[in-house]
N, C-alpha and C positions, 0 to 999 in steps of 0.2 A: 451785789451779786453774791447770790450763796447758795452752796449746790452743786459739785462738779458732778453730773450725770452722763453717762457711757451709753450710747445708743447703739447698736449694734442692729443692721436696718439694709436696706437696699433705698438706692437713690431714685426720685423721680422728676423725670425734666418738667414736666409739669407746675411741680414745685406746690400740687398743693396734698402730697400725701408723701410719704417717707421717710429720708433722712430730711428732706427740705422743711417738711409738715413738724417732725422731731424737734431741730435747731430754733423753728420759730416758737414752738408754743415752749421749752424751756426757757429760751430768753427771755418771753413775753411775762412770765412767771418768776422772774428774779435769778434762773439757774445758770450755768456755766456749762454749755453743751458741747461734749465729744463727740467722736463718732469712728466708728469700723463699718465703710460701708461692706456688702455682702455683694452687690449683684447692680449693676445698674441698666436703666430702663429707660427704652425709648416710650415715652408715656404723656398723655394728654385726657383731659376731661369723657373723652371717648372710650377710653381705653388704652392695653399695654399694648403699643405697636412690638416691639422686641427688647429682649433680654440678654445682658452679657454677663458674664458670670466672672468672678472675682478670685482666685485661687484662695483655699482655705489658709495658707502657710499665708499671704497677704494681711488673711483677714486676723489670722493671730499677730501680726506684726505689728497692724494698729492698733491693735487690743495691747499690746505688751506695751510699746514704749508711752503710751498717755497713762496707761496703768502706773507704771513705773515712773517717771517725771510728773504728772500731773497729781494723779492718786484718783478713786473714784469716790464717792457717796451713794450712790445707787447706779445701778446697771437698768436697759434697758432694750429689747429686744424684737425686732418686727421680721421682714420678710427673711428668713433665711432657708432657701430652697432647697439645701441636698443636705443629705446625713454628711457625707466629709465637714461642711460646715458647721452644722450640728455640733455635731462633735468637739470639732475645735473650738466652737465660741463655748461650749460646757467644760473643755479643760479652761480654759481660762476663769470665768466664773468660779469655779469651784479653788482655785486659787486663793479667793478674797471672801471667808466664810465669812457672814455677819455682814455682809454688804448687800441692800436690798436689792431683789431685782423681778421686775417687770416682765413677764413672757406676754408678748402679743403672737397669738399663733396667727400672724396674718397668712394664707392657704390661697382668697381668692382674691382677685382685685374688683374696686368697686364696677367695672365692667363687664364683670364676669369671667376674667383670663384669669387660668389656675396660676397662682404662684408659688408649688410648695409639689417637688416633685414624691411619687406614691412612698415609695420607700423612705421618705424623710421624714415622715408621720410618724412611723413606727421607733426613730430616734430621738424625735419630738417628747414623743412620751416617756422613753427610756431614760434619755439622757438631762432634758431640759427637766422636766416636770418635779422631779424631784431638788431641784434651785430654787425655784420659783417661789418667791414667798406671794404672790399674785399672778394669777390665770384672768385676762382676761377676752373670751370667744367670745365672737357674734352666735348666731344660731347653727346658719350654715357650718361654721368651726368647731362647733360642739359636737353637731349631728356628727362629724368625720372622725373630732376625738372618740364619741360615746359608741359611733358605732348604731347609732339607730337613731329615729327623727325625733326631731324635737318642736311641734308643727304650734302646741297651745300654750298658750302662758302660766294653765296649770301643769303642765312638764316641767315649768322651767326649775323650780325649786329642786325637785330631783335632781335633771340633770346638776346642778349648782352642786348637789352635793354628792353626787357621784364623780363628779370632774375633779371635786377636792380629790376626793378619795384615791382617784388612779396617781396623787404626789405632790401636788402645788400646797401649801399651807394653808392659801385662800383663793378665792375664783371669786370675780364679777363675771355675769353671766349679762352678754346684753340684750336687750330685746326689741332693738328696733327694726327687724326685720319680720314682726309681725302686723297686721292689719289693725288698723283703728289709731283713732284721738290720741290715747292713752299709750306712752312709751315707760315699758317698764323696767328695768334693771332687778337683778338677783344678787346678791351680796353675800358669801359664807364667809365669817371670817377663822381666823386659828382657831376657836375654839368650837369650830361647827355650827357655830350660831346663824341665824339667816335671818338676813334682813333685805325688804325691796325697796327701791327708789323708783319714785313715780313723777311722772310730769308727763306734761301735754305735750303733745306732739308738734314739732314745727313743719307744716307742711311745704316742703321746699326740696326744687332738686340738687340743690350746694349743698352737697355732703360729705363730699370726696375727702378723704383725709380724717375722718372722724373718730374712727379705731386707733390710727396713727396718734392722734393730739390728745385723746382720753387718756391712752395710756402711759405718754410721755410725763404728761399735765400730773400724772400722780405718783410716775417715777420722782418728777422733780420734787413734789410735797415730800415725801420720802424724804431723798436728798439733805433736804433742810428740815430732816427732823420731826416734820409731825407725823404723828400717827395714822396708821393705813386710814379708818374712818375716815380722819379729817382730809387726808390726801384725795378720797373718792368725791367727799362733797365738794371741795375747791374746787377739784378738774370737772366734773360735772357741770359746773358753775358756769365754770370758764368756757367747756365747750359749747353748752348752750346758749352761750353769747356772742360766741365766735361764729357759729351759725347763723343766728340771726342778724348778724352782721353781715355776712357773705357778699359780696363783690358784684358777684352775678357774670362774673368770667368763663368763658369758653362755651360749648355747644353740645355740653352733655354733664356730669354731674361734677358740676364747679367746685372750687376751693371755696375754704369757710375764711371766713376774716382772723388770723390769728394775732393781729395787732391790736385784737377790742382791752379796748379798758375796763380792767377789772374791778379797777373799785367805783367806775360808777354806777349809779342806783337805779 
């Protein structure tokens, strides 16, 4: 085990996207997984039935004592709904400079329920964004960061590199929210440079948790030291395997397998 990674996240009973989705794919990856949950959810393959919300002085509380007795190697960052929140998980972060960390602007769930209240966007970008050594949005998540749509694959590079630009150091930009075979990723890294990652598409409705486990899967690479590149292609790896694995549980867009074996061929 190597890797103590800080998930800062809301919980899902479902268990197959959140903090639950976070703890499995770090463990599944060699890491040592914390957690501050944010908000927890009544929640299922259908959708977020309801929401209960976590007081921010809470949420620094767990951040502070695993901070402090445990220690972290990378941070890592999913639903957090209000600015108060916000807020508080960015003073904390900004505590431990040199410590990578992960923003997943998660905003909607894969059901469609908003999970990122309006005013918390505009904290999102103030306060998170400039932490962030990694942004990684869906499309939807862009369109709300960038402020305008982002509907074709030749958008995406753009947007990639004006999402750097509003703080993050680097942004994956993902694209599986566009039509066709072909799912393509956007990658800028610190140096502005941009690179795509391409693969075939797995057509399946097991998807639930996919945001969640990409970007834990490369908080943990982090973690243990490799470099953001290699950390993108591992999780990558991994979650397309963990998809294709997927259980086939529940009666709307299921959990992916995050117990797949990664070193088989």
């Amino acid at each position: 085990m190597r890797g103590r990674i800080l998930v800062i996240a809301g919980s899902d009973s479902g268990g197959g996207a959140g903090i639950q989705a976070d703890i499995k794919t770090i463990t599944a990856l060699g890491g040592f997984a914390m957690t501050a949950i944010t908000a927890l959810t009544a929640q299922d393959t259908r959708g977020v039935h309801d929401v209960l919300a976590v007081p921010p002085a809470f949420v620094t509380a767990q951040m502070r004592c695993v901070m402090e007795d445990i220690g972290v190697d990378s941070f890592k960052s999913g639903m957090l709904d209000r600015s108060e929140v916000i807020d508080a998980v960015a003073d904390m972060i900004a505590t431990r400079p040199g410590v990578p960390y992960v923003l997943d602007p998660v905003m909607v769930a894969k059901g469609g329920a908003s999970l990122l209240q309006q005013e918390a966007v505009r904290s999102l970008k103030a306060r998170l964004l400039p932490l962030a050594d990694l942004l990684t949005p869906n499309l939807p998540e862009a369109e709300v960061l960038l402020d305008r749509p982002v509907r074709e694959s030749g958008d995406m590079r753009q947007a990639a590199l004006d999402l750097r630009d509003m703080g993050a150091r680097a942004v994956l930009l993902k694209g599986g929210h566009l039509p066709g075979d072909e799912l393509v990723d956007v990658f800028v890294d610190r140096q502005g440079r941009v690179e795509t990652f391409a693969s075939t598409r797995l057509h399946t409705v097991h998807t639930h948790g996919t945001g969640c486990t990409l970007a834990s899967a490369i908080a943990t690479g982090l973690g243990q030291g490799m470099d953001l590149h290699a950390a993108i292609v591992r999780a990558r790896d991994y979650l397309r395997r963990a998809i294709a694995a997927a259980p086939g549980y529940g009666h709307g867009a299921g959990p992916i397998n995050h117990g797949v074996d990664i070193t088989a061929s």
